[in-house]
C-alpha positions as CSV (number, residue, x, y, z in Angstrom):
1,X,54.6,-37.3,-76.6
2,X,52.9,-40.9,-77.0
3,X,55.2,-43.7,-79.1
4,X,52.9,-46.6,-80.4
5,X,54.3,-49.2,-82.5
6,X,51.2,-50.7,-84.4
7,X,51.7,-53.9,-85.4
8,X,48.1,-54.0,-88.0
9,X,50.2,-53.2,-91.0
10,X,51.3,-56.0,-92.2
11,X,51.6,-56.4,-95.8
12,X,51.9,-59.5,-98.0
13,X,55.6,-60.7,-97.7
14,X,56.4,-59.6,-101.2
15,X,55.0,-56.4,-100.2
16,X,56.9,-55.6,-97.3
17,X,60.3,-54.2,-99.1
18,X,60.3,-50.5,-98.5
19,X,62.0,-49.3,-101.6
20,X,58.6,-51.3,-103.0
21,X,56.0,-49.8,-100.5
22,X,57.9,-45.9,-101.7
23,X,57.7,-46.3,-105.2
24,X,54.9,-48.7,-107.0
25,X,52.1,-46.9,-105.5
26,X,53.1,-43.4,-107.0
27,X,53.9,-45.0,-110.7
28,X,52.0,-42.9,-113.2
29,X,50.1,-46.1,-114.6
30,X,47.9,-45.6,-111.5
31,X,46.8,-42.1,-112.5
32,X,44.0,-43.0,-114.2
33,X,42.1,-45.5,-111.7
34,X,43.0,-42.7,-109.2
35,X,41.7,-40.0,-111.7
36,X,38.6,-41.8,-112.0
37,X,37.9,-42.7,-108.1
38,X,38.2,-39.0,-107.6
39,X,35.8,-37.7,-110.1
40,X,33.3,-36.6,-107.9
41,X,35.7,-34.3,-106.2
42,X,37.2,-32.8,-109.1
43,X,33.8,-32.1,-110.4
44,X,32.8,-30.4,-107.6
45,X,36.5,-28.7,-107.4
46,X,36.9,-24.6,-107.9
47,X,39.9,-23.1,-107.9
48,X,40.8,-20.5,-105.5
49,X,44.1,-17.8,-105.5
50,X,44.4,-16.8,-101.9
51,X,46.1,-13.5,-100.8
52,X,48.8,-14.7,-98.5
53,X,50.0,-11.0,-97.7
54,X,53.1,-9.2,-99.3
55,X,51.3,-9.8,-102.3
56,X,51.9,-13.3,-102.2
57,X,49.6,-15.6,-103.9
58,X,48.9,-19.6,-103.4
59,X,46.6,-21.5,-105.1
60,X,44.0,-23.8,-103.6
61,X,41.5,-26.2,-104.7
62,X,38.0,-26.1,-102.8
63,X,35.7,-29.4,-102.9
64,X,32.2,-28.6,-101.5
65,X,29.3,-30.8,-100.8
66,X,26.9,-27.8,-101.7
67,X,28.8,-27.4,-105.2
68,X,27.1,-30.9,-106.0
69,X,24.5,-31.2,-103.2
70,X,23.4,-28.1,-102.3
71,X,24.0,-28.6,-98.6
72,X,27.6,-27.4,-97.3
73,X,29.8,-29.7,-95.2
74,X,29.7,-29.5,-91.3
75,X,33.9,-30.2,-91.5
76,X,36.8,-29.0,-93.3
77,X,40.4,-30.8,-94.3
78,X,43.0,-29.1,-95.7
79,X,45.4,-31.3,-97.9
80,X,49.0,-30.6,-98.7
81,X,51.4,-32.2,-100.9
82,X,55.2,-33.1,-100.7
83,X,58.1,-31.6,-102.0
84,X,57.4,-31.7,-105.7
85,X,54.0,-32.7,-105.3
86,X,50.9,-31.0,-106.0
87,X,47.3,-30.7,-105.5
88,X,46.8,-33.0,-108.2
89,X,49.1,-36.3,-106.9
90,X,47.7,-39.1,-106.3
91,X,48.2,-39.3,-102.8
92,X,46.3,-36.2,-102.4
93,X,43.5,-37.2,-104.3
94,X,42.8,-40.3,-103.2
95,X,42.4,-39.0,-99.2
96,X,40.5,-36.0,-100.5
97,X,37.9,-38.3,-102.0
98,X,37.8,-40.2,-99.2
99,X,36.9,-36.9,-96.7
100,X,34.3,-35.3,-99.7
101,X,32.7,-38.5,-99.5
102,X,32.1,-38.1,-95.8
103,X,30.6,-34.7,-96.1
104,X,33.9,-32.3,-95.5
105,X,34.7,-29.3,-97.4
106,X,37.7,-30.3,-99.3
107,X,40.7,-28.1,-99.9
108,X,44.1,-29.3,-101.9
109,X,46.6,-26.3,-101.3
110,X,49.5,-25.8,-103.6
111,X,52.9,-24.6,-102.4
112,X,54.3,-21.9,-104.0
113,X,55.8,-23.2,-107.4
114,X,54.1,-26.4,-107.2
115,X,52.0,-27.6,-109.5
116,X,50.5,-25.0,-112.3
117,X,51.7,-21.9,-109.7
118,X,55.5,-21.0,-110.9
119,X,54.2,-17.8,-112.4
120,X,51.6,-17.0,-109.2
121,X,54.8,-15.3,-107.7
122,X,58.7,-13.8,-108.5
123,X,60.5,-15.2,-105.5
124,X,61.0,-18.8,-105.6
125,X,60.0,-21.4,-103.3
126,X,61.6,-22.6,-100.3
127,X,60.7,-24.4,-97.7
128,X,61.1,-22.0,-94.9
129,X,58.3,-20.0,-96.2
130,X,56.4,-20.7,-93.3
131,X,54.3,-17.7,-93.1
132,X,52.7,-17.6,-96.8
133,X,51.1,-21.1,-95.8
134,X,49.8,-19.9,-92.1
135,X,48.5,-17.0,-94.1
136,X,46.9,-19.7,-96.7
137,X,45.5,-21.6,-93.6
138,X,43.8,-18.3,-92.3
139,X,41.9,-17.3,-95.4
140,X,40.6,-21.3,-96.0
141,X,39.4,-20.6,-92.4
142,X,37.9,-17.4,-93.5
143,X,36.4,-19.1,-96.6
144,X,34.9,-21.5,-94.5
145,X,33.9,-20.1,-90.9
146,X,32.6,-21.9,-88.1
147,X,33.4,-25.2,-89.1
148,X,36.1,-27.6,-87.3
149,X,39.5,-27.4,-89.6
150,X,41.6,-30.5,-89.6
151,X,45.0,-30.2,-91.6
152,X,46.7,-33.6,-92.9
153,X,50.0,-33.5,-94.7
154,X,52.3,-35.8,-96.8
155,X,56.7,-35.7,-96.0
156,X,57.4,-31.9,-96.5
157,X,54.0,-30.9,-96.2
158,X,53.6,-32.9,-93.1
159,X,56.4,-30.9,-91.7
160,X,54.8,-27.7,-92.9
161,X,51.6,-28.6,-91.4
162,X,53.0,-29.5,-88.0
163,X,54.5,-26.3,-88.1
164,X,52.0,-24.6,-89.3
165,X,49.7,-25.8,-86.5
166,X,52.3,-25.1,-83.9
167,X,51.8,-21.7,-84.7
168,X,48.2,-21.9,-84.1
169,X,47.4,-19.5,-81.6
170,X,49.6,-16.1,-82.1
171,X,48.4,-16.9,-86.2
172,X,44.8,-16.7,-84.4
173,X,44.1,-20.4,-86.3
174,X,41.3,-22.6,-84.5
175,X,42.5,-25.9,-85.6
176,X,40.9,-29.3,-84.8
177,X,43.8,-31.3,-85.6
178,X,46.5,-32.4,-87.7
179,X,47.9,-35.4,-89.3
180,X,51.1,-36.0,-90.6
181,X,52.1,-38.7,-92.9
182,X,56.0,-39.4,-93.3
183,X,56.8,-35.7,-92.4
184,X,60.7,-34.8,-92.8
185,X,61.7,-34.3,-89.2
186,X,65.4,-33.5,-89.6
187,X,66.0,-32.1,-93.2
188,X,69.8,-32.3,-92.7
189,X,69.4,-35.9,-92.0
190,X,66.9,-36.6,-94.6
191,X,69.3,-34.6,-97.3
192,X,72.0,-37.5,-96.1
193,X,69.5,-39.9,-96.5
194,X,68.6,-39.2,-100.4
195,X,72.7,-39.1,-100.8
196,X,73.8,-42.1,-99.3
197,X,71.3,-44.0,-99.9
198,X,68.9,-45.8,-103.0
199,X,70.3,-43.8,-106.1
200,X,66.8,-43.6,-107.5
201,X,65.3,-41.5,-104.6
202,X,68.3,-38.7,-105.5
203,X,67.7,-38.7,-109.3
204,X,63.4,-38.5,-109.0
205,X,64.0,-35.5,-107.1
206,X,67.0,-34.0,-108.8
207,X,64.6,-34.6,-112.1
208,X,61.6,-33.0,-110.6
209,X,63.1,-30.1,-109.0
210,X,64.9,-29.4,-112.6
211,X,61.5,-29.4,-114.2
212,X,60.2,-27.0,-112.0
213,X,63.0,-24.5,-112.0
214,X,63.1,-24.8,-115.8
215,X,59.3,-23.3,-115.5
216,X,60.2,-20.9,-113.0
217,X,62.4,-19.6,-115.8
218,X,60.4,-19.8,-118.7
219,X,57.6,-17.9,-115.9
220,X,60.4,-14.8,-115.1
221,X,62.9,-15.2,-117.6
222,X,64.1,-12.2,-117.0
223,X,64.5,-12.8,-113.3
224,X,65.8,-16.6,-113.2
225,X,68.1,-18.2,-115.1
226,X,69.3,-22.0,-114.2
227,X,72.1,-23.5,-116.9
228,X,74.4,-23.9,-114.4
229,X,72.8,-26.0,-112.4
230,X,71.8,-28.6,-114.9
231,X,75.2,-29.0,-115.2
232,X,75.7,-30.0,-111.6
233,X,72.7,-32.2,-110.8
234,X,72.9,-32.5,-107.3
235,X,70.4,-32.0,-104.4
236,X,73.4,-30.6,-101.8
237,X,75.2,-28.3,-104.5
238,X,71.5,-27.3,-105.9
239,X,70.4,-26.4,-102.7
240,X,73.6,-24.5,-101.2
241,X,73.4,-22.4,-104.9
242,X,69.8,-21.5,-104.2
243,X,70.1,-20.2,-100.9
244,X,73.1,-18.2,-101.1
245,X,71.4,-16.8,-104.2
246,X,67.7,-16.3,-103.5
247,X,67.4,-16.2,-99.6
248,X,68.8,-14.4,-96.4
249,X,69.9,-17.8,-95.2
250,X,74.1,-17.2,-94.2
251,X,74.9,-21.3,-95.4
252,X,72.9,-24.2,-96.5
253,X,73.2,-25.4,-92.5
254,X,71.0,-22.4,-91.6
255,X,68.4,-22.8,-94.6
256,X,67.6,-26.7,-93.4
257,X,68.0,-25.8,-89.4
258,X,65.1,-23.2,-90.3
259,X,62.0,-26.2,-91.3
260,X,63.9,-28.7,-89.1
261,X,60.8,-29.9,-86.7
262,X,62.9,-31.4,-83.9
263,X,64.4,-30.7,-80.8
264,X,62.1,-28.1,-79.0
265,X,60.6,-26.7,-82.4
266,X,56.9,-28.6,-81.9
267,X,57.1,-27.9,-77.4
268,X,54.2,-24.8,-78.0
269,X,52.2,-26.9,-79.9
270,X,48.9,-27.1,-78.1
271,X,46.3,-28.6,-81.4
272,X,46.2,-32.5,-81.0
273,X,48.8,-33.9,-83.8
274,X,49.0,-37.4,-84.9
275,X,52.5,-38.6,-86.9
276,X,51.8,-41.7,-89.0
277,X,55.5,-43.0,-89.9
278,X,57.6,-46.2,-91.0
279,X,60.5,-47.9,-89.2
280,X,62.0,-48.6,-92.4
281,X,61.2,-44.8,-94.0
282,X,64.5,-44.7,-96.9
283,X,64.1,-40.7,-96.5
284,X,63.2,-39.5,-92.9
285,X,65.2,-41.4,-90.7
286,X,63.5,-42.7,-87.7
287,X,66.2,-42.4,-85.2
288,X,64.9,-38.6,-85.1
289,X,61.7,-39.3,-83.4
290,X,63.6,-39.5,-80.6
291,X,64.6,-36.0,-80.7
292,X,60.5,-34.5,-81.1
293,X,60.0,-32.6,-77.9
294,X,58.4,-34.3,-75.3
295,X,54.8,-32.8,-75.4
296,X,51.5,-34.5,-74.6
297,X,49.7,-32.7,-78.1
298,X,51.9,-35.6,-80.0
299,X,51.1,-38.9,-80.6
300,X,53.1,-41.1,-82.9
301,X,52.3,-44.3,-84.9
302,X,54.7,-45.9,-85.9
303,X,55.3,-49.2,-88.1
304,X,57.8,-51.8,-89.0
305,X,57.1,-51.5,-92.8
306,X,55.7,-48.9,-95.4
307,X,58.4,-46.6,-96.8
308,X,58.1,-43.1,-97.2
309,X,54.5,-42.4,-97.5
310,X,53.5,-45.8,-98.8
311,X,51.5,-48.3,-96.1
312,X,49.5,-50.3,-98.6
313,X,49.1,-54.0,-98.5
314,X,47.2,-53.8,-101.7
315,X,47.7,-51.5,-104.5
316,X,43.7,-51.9,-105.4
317,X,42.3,-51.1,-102.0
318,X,42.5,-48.3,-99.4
319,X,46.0,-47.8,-97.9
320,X,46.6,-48.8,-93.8
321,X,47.4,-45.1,-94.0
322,X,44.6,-43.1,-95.6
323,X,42.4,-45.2,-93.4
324,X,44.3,-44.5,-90.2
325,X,44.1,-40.4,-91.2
326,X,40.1,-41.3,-91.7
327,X,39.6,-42.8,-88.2
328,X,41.9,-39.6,-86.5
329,X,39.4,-37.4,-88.2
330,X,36.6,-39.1,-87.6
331,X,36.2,-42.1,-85.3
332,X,36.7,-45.9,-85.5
333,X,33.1,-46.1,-87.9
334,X,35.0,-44.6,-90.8
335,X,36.6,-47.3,-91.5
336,X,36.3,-48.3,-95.3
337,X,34.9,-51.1,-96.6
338,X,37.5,-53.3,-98.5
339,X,34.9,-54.7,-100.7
340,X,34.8,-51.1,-102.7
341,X,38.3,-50.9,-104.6
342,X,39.8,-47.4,-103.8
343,X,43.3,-46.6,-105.3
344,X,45.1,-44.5,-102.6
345,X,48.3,-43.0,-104.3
């Protein structure tokens, strides 16, 4: 494993808080400058419902150059979201536009439950469904034979596509690369993290995970029902009820051991990985890079400033970020020009 520190990012000083660089660029008032950058993706997008086996269903969104052009790409990314994400955060679309315009295929994966999916499938998410997403991964690479297949990943689906790619070879998945933005390494640590730490991270995802529950219920309400835990808005408490309910995890230990992605989880990874990540991350702690197995596939930026998944030094031009993911997918020359204003979260 490679360490870099890269000093490039540097945002303005009034920039450079990382409670700032986590939360301004996903505000909703963005969605629409976003929206609009992205409109030549979306209307080449068609949405796909892969089998995933065990007649489990995910939903995909597939970007083509021949659905406008006429000529498919030579190159294919696979985008997935973070915990409570979806296809359709900005985040997601922003990169994606950035690849369609450089002649890949384009696909923006949903997790199970995320987004528009909640009624795709009765068992509800969690994040140790591992094998539903290598089985996603398999039939995009189906879809699209023959071309190179680069997977990039935001927080938990960072970690999901690391993992995923670990399992690259016994899953028979010919993988160029993958890219992880601020993946959750130690989800026991990062669980701490949204506890301890700025009260604002624990309630947007105490909100969000609500939300989506409350569909999952309204999809199977015969099957689901969660009063109870609106009553105890908590990320430990809701997670400990969840898996001692709804998996075969023995404690809530177990359940975030299962996705953790240090120590020697990543050792048999052979595709080439980059981890783009912040010193002053408020979720995943970076003392845990330390603990990455030592393996020469890894390489890991990392830099003094830019939250959890944030890295811009301008909220009207490309993020340090997206463009770093550009240049691991395809060289130094794709490096945007500032001049052209692209929103990228």
């Amino acid at each position: 494993m490679r360490v870099v520190t890269d000093d490039s990012f540097l945002p303005p000083r009034w920039f450079r808080n990382r409670h700032v660089q986590s939360i301004l660029p996903s505000l909703p008032t963005r969605r629409s400058a976003v929206v609009s950058r992205a409109r030549p993706l979306l209307d080449a997008s068609r949405e796909l419902i892969l089998d995933c086996g065990d007649g489990v269903r995910l939903q995909c969104f597939h970007s083509s150059p021949a659905h406008t052009e006429g000529t498919p790409g030579e190159r294919a990314a696979v985008l997935l979201h973070g915990w409570e994400g979806s296809a359709e955060s900005l985040y997601v679309l922003s990169l994606a536009q950035q690849l369609f315009e450089r002649g890949f295929e384009v696909v923006r994966l949903n997790l199970r439950d995320h987004g528009d999916t909640h009624h795709l499938n009765r068992e509800l998410f969690h994040s140790c469904r591992l094998p539903e997403v290598v089985c996603a991964v398999r039939a995009i690479q189906t879809l699209l034979p023959r071309k190179p297949l680069y997977l990039i990943g935001f927080s938990l689906g960072g970690n999901f596509m690391l993992r995923v790619a670990a399992r690259a070879g016994e899953a028979g998945l010919d993988i160029a690369r993958v890219v992880a933005v601020s993946p959750v390494l130690d989800p026991a640590h990062t669980l701490v993290a949204l506890e301890t730490g700025f009260p604002v991270y624990h309630g947007y995802f105490v909100r969000k995970w609500l939300r989506s529950l409350w569909k999952k219920q309204a999809a199977w309400p015969d099957v689901y029902d969660f009063t109870d835990l609106r009553r105890n808005a908590n990320l430990r408490y809701m997670t400990a009820e969840l898996v001692r309910r709804y998996t075969e995890f023995s404690c809530l230990e177990e359940y975030l051991d299962g996705y953790s992605i240090v120590g020697s989880r990543l050792a048999r990874l052979e595709v080439p990985a980059s981890i783009i990540t912040a010193l002053d991350d408020p979720i995943i702690p970076a003392r845990d890079l330390e603990r990455l197995a030592r393996n020469p596939a890894i390489n890991v930026t990392v830099t003094r400033y830019g939250g959890h998944c944030g890295f811009f030094e301008n909220l009207a031009r490309p993020g340090w970020a997206e463009r770093r993911v550009l240049e691991e997918l395809c060289g130094p020359e794709a490096q945007l020009d500032d001049t052209r204003i692209v929103e990228a979260r």
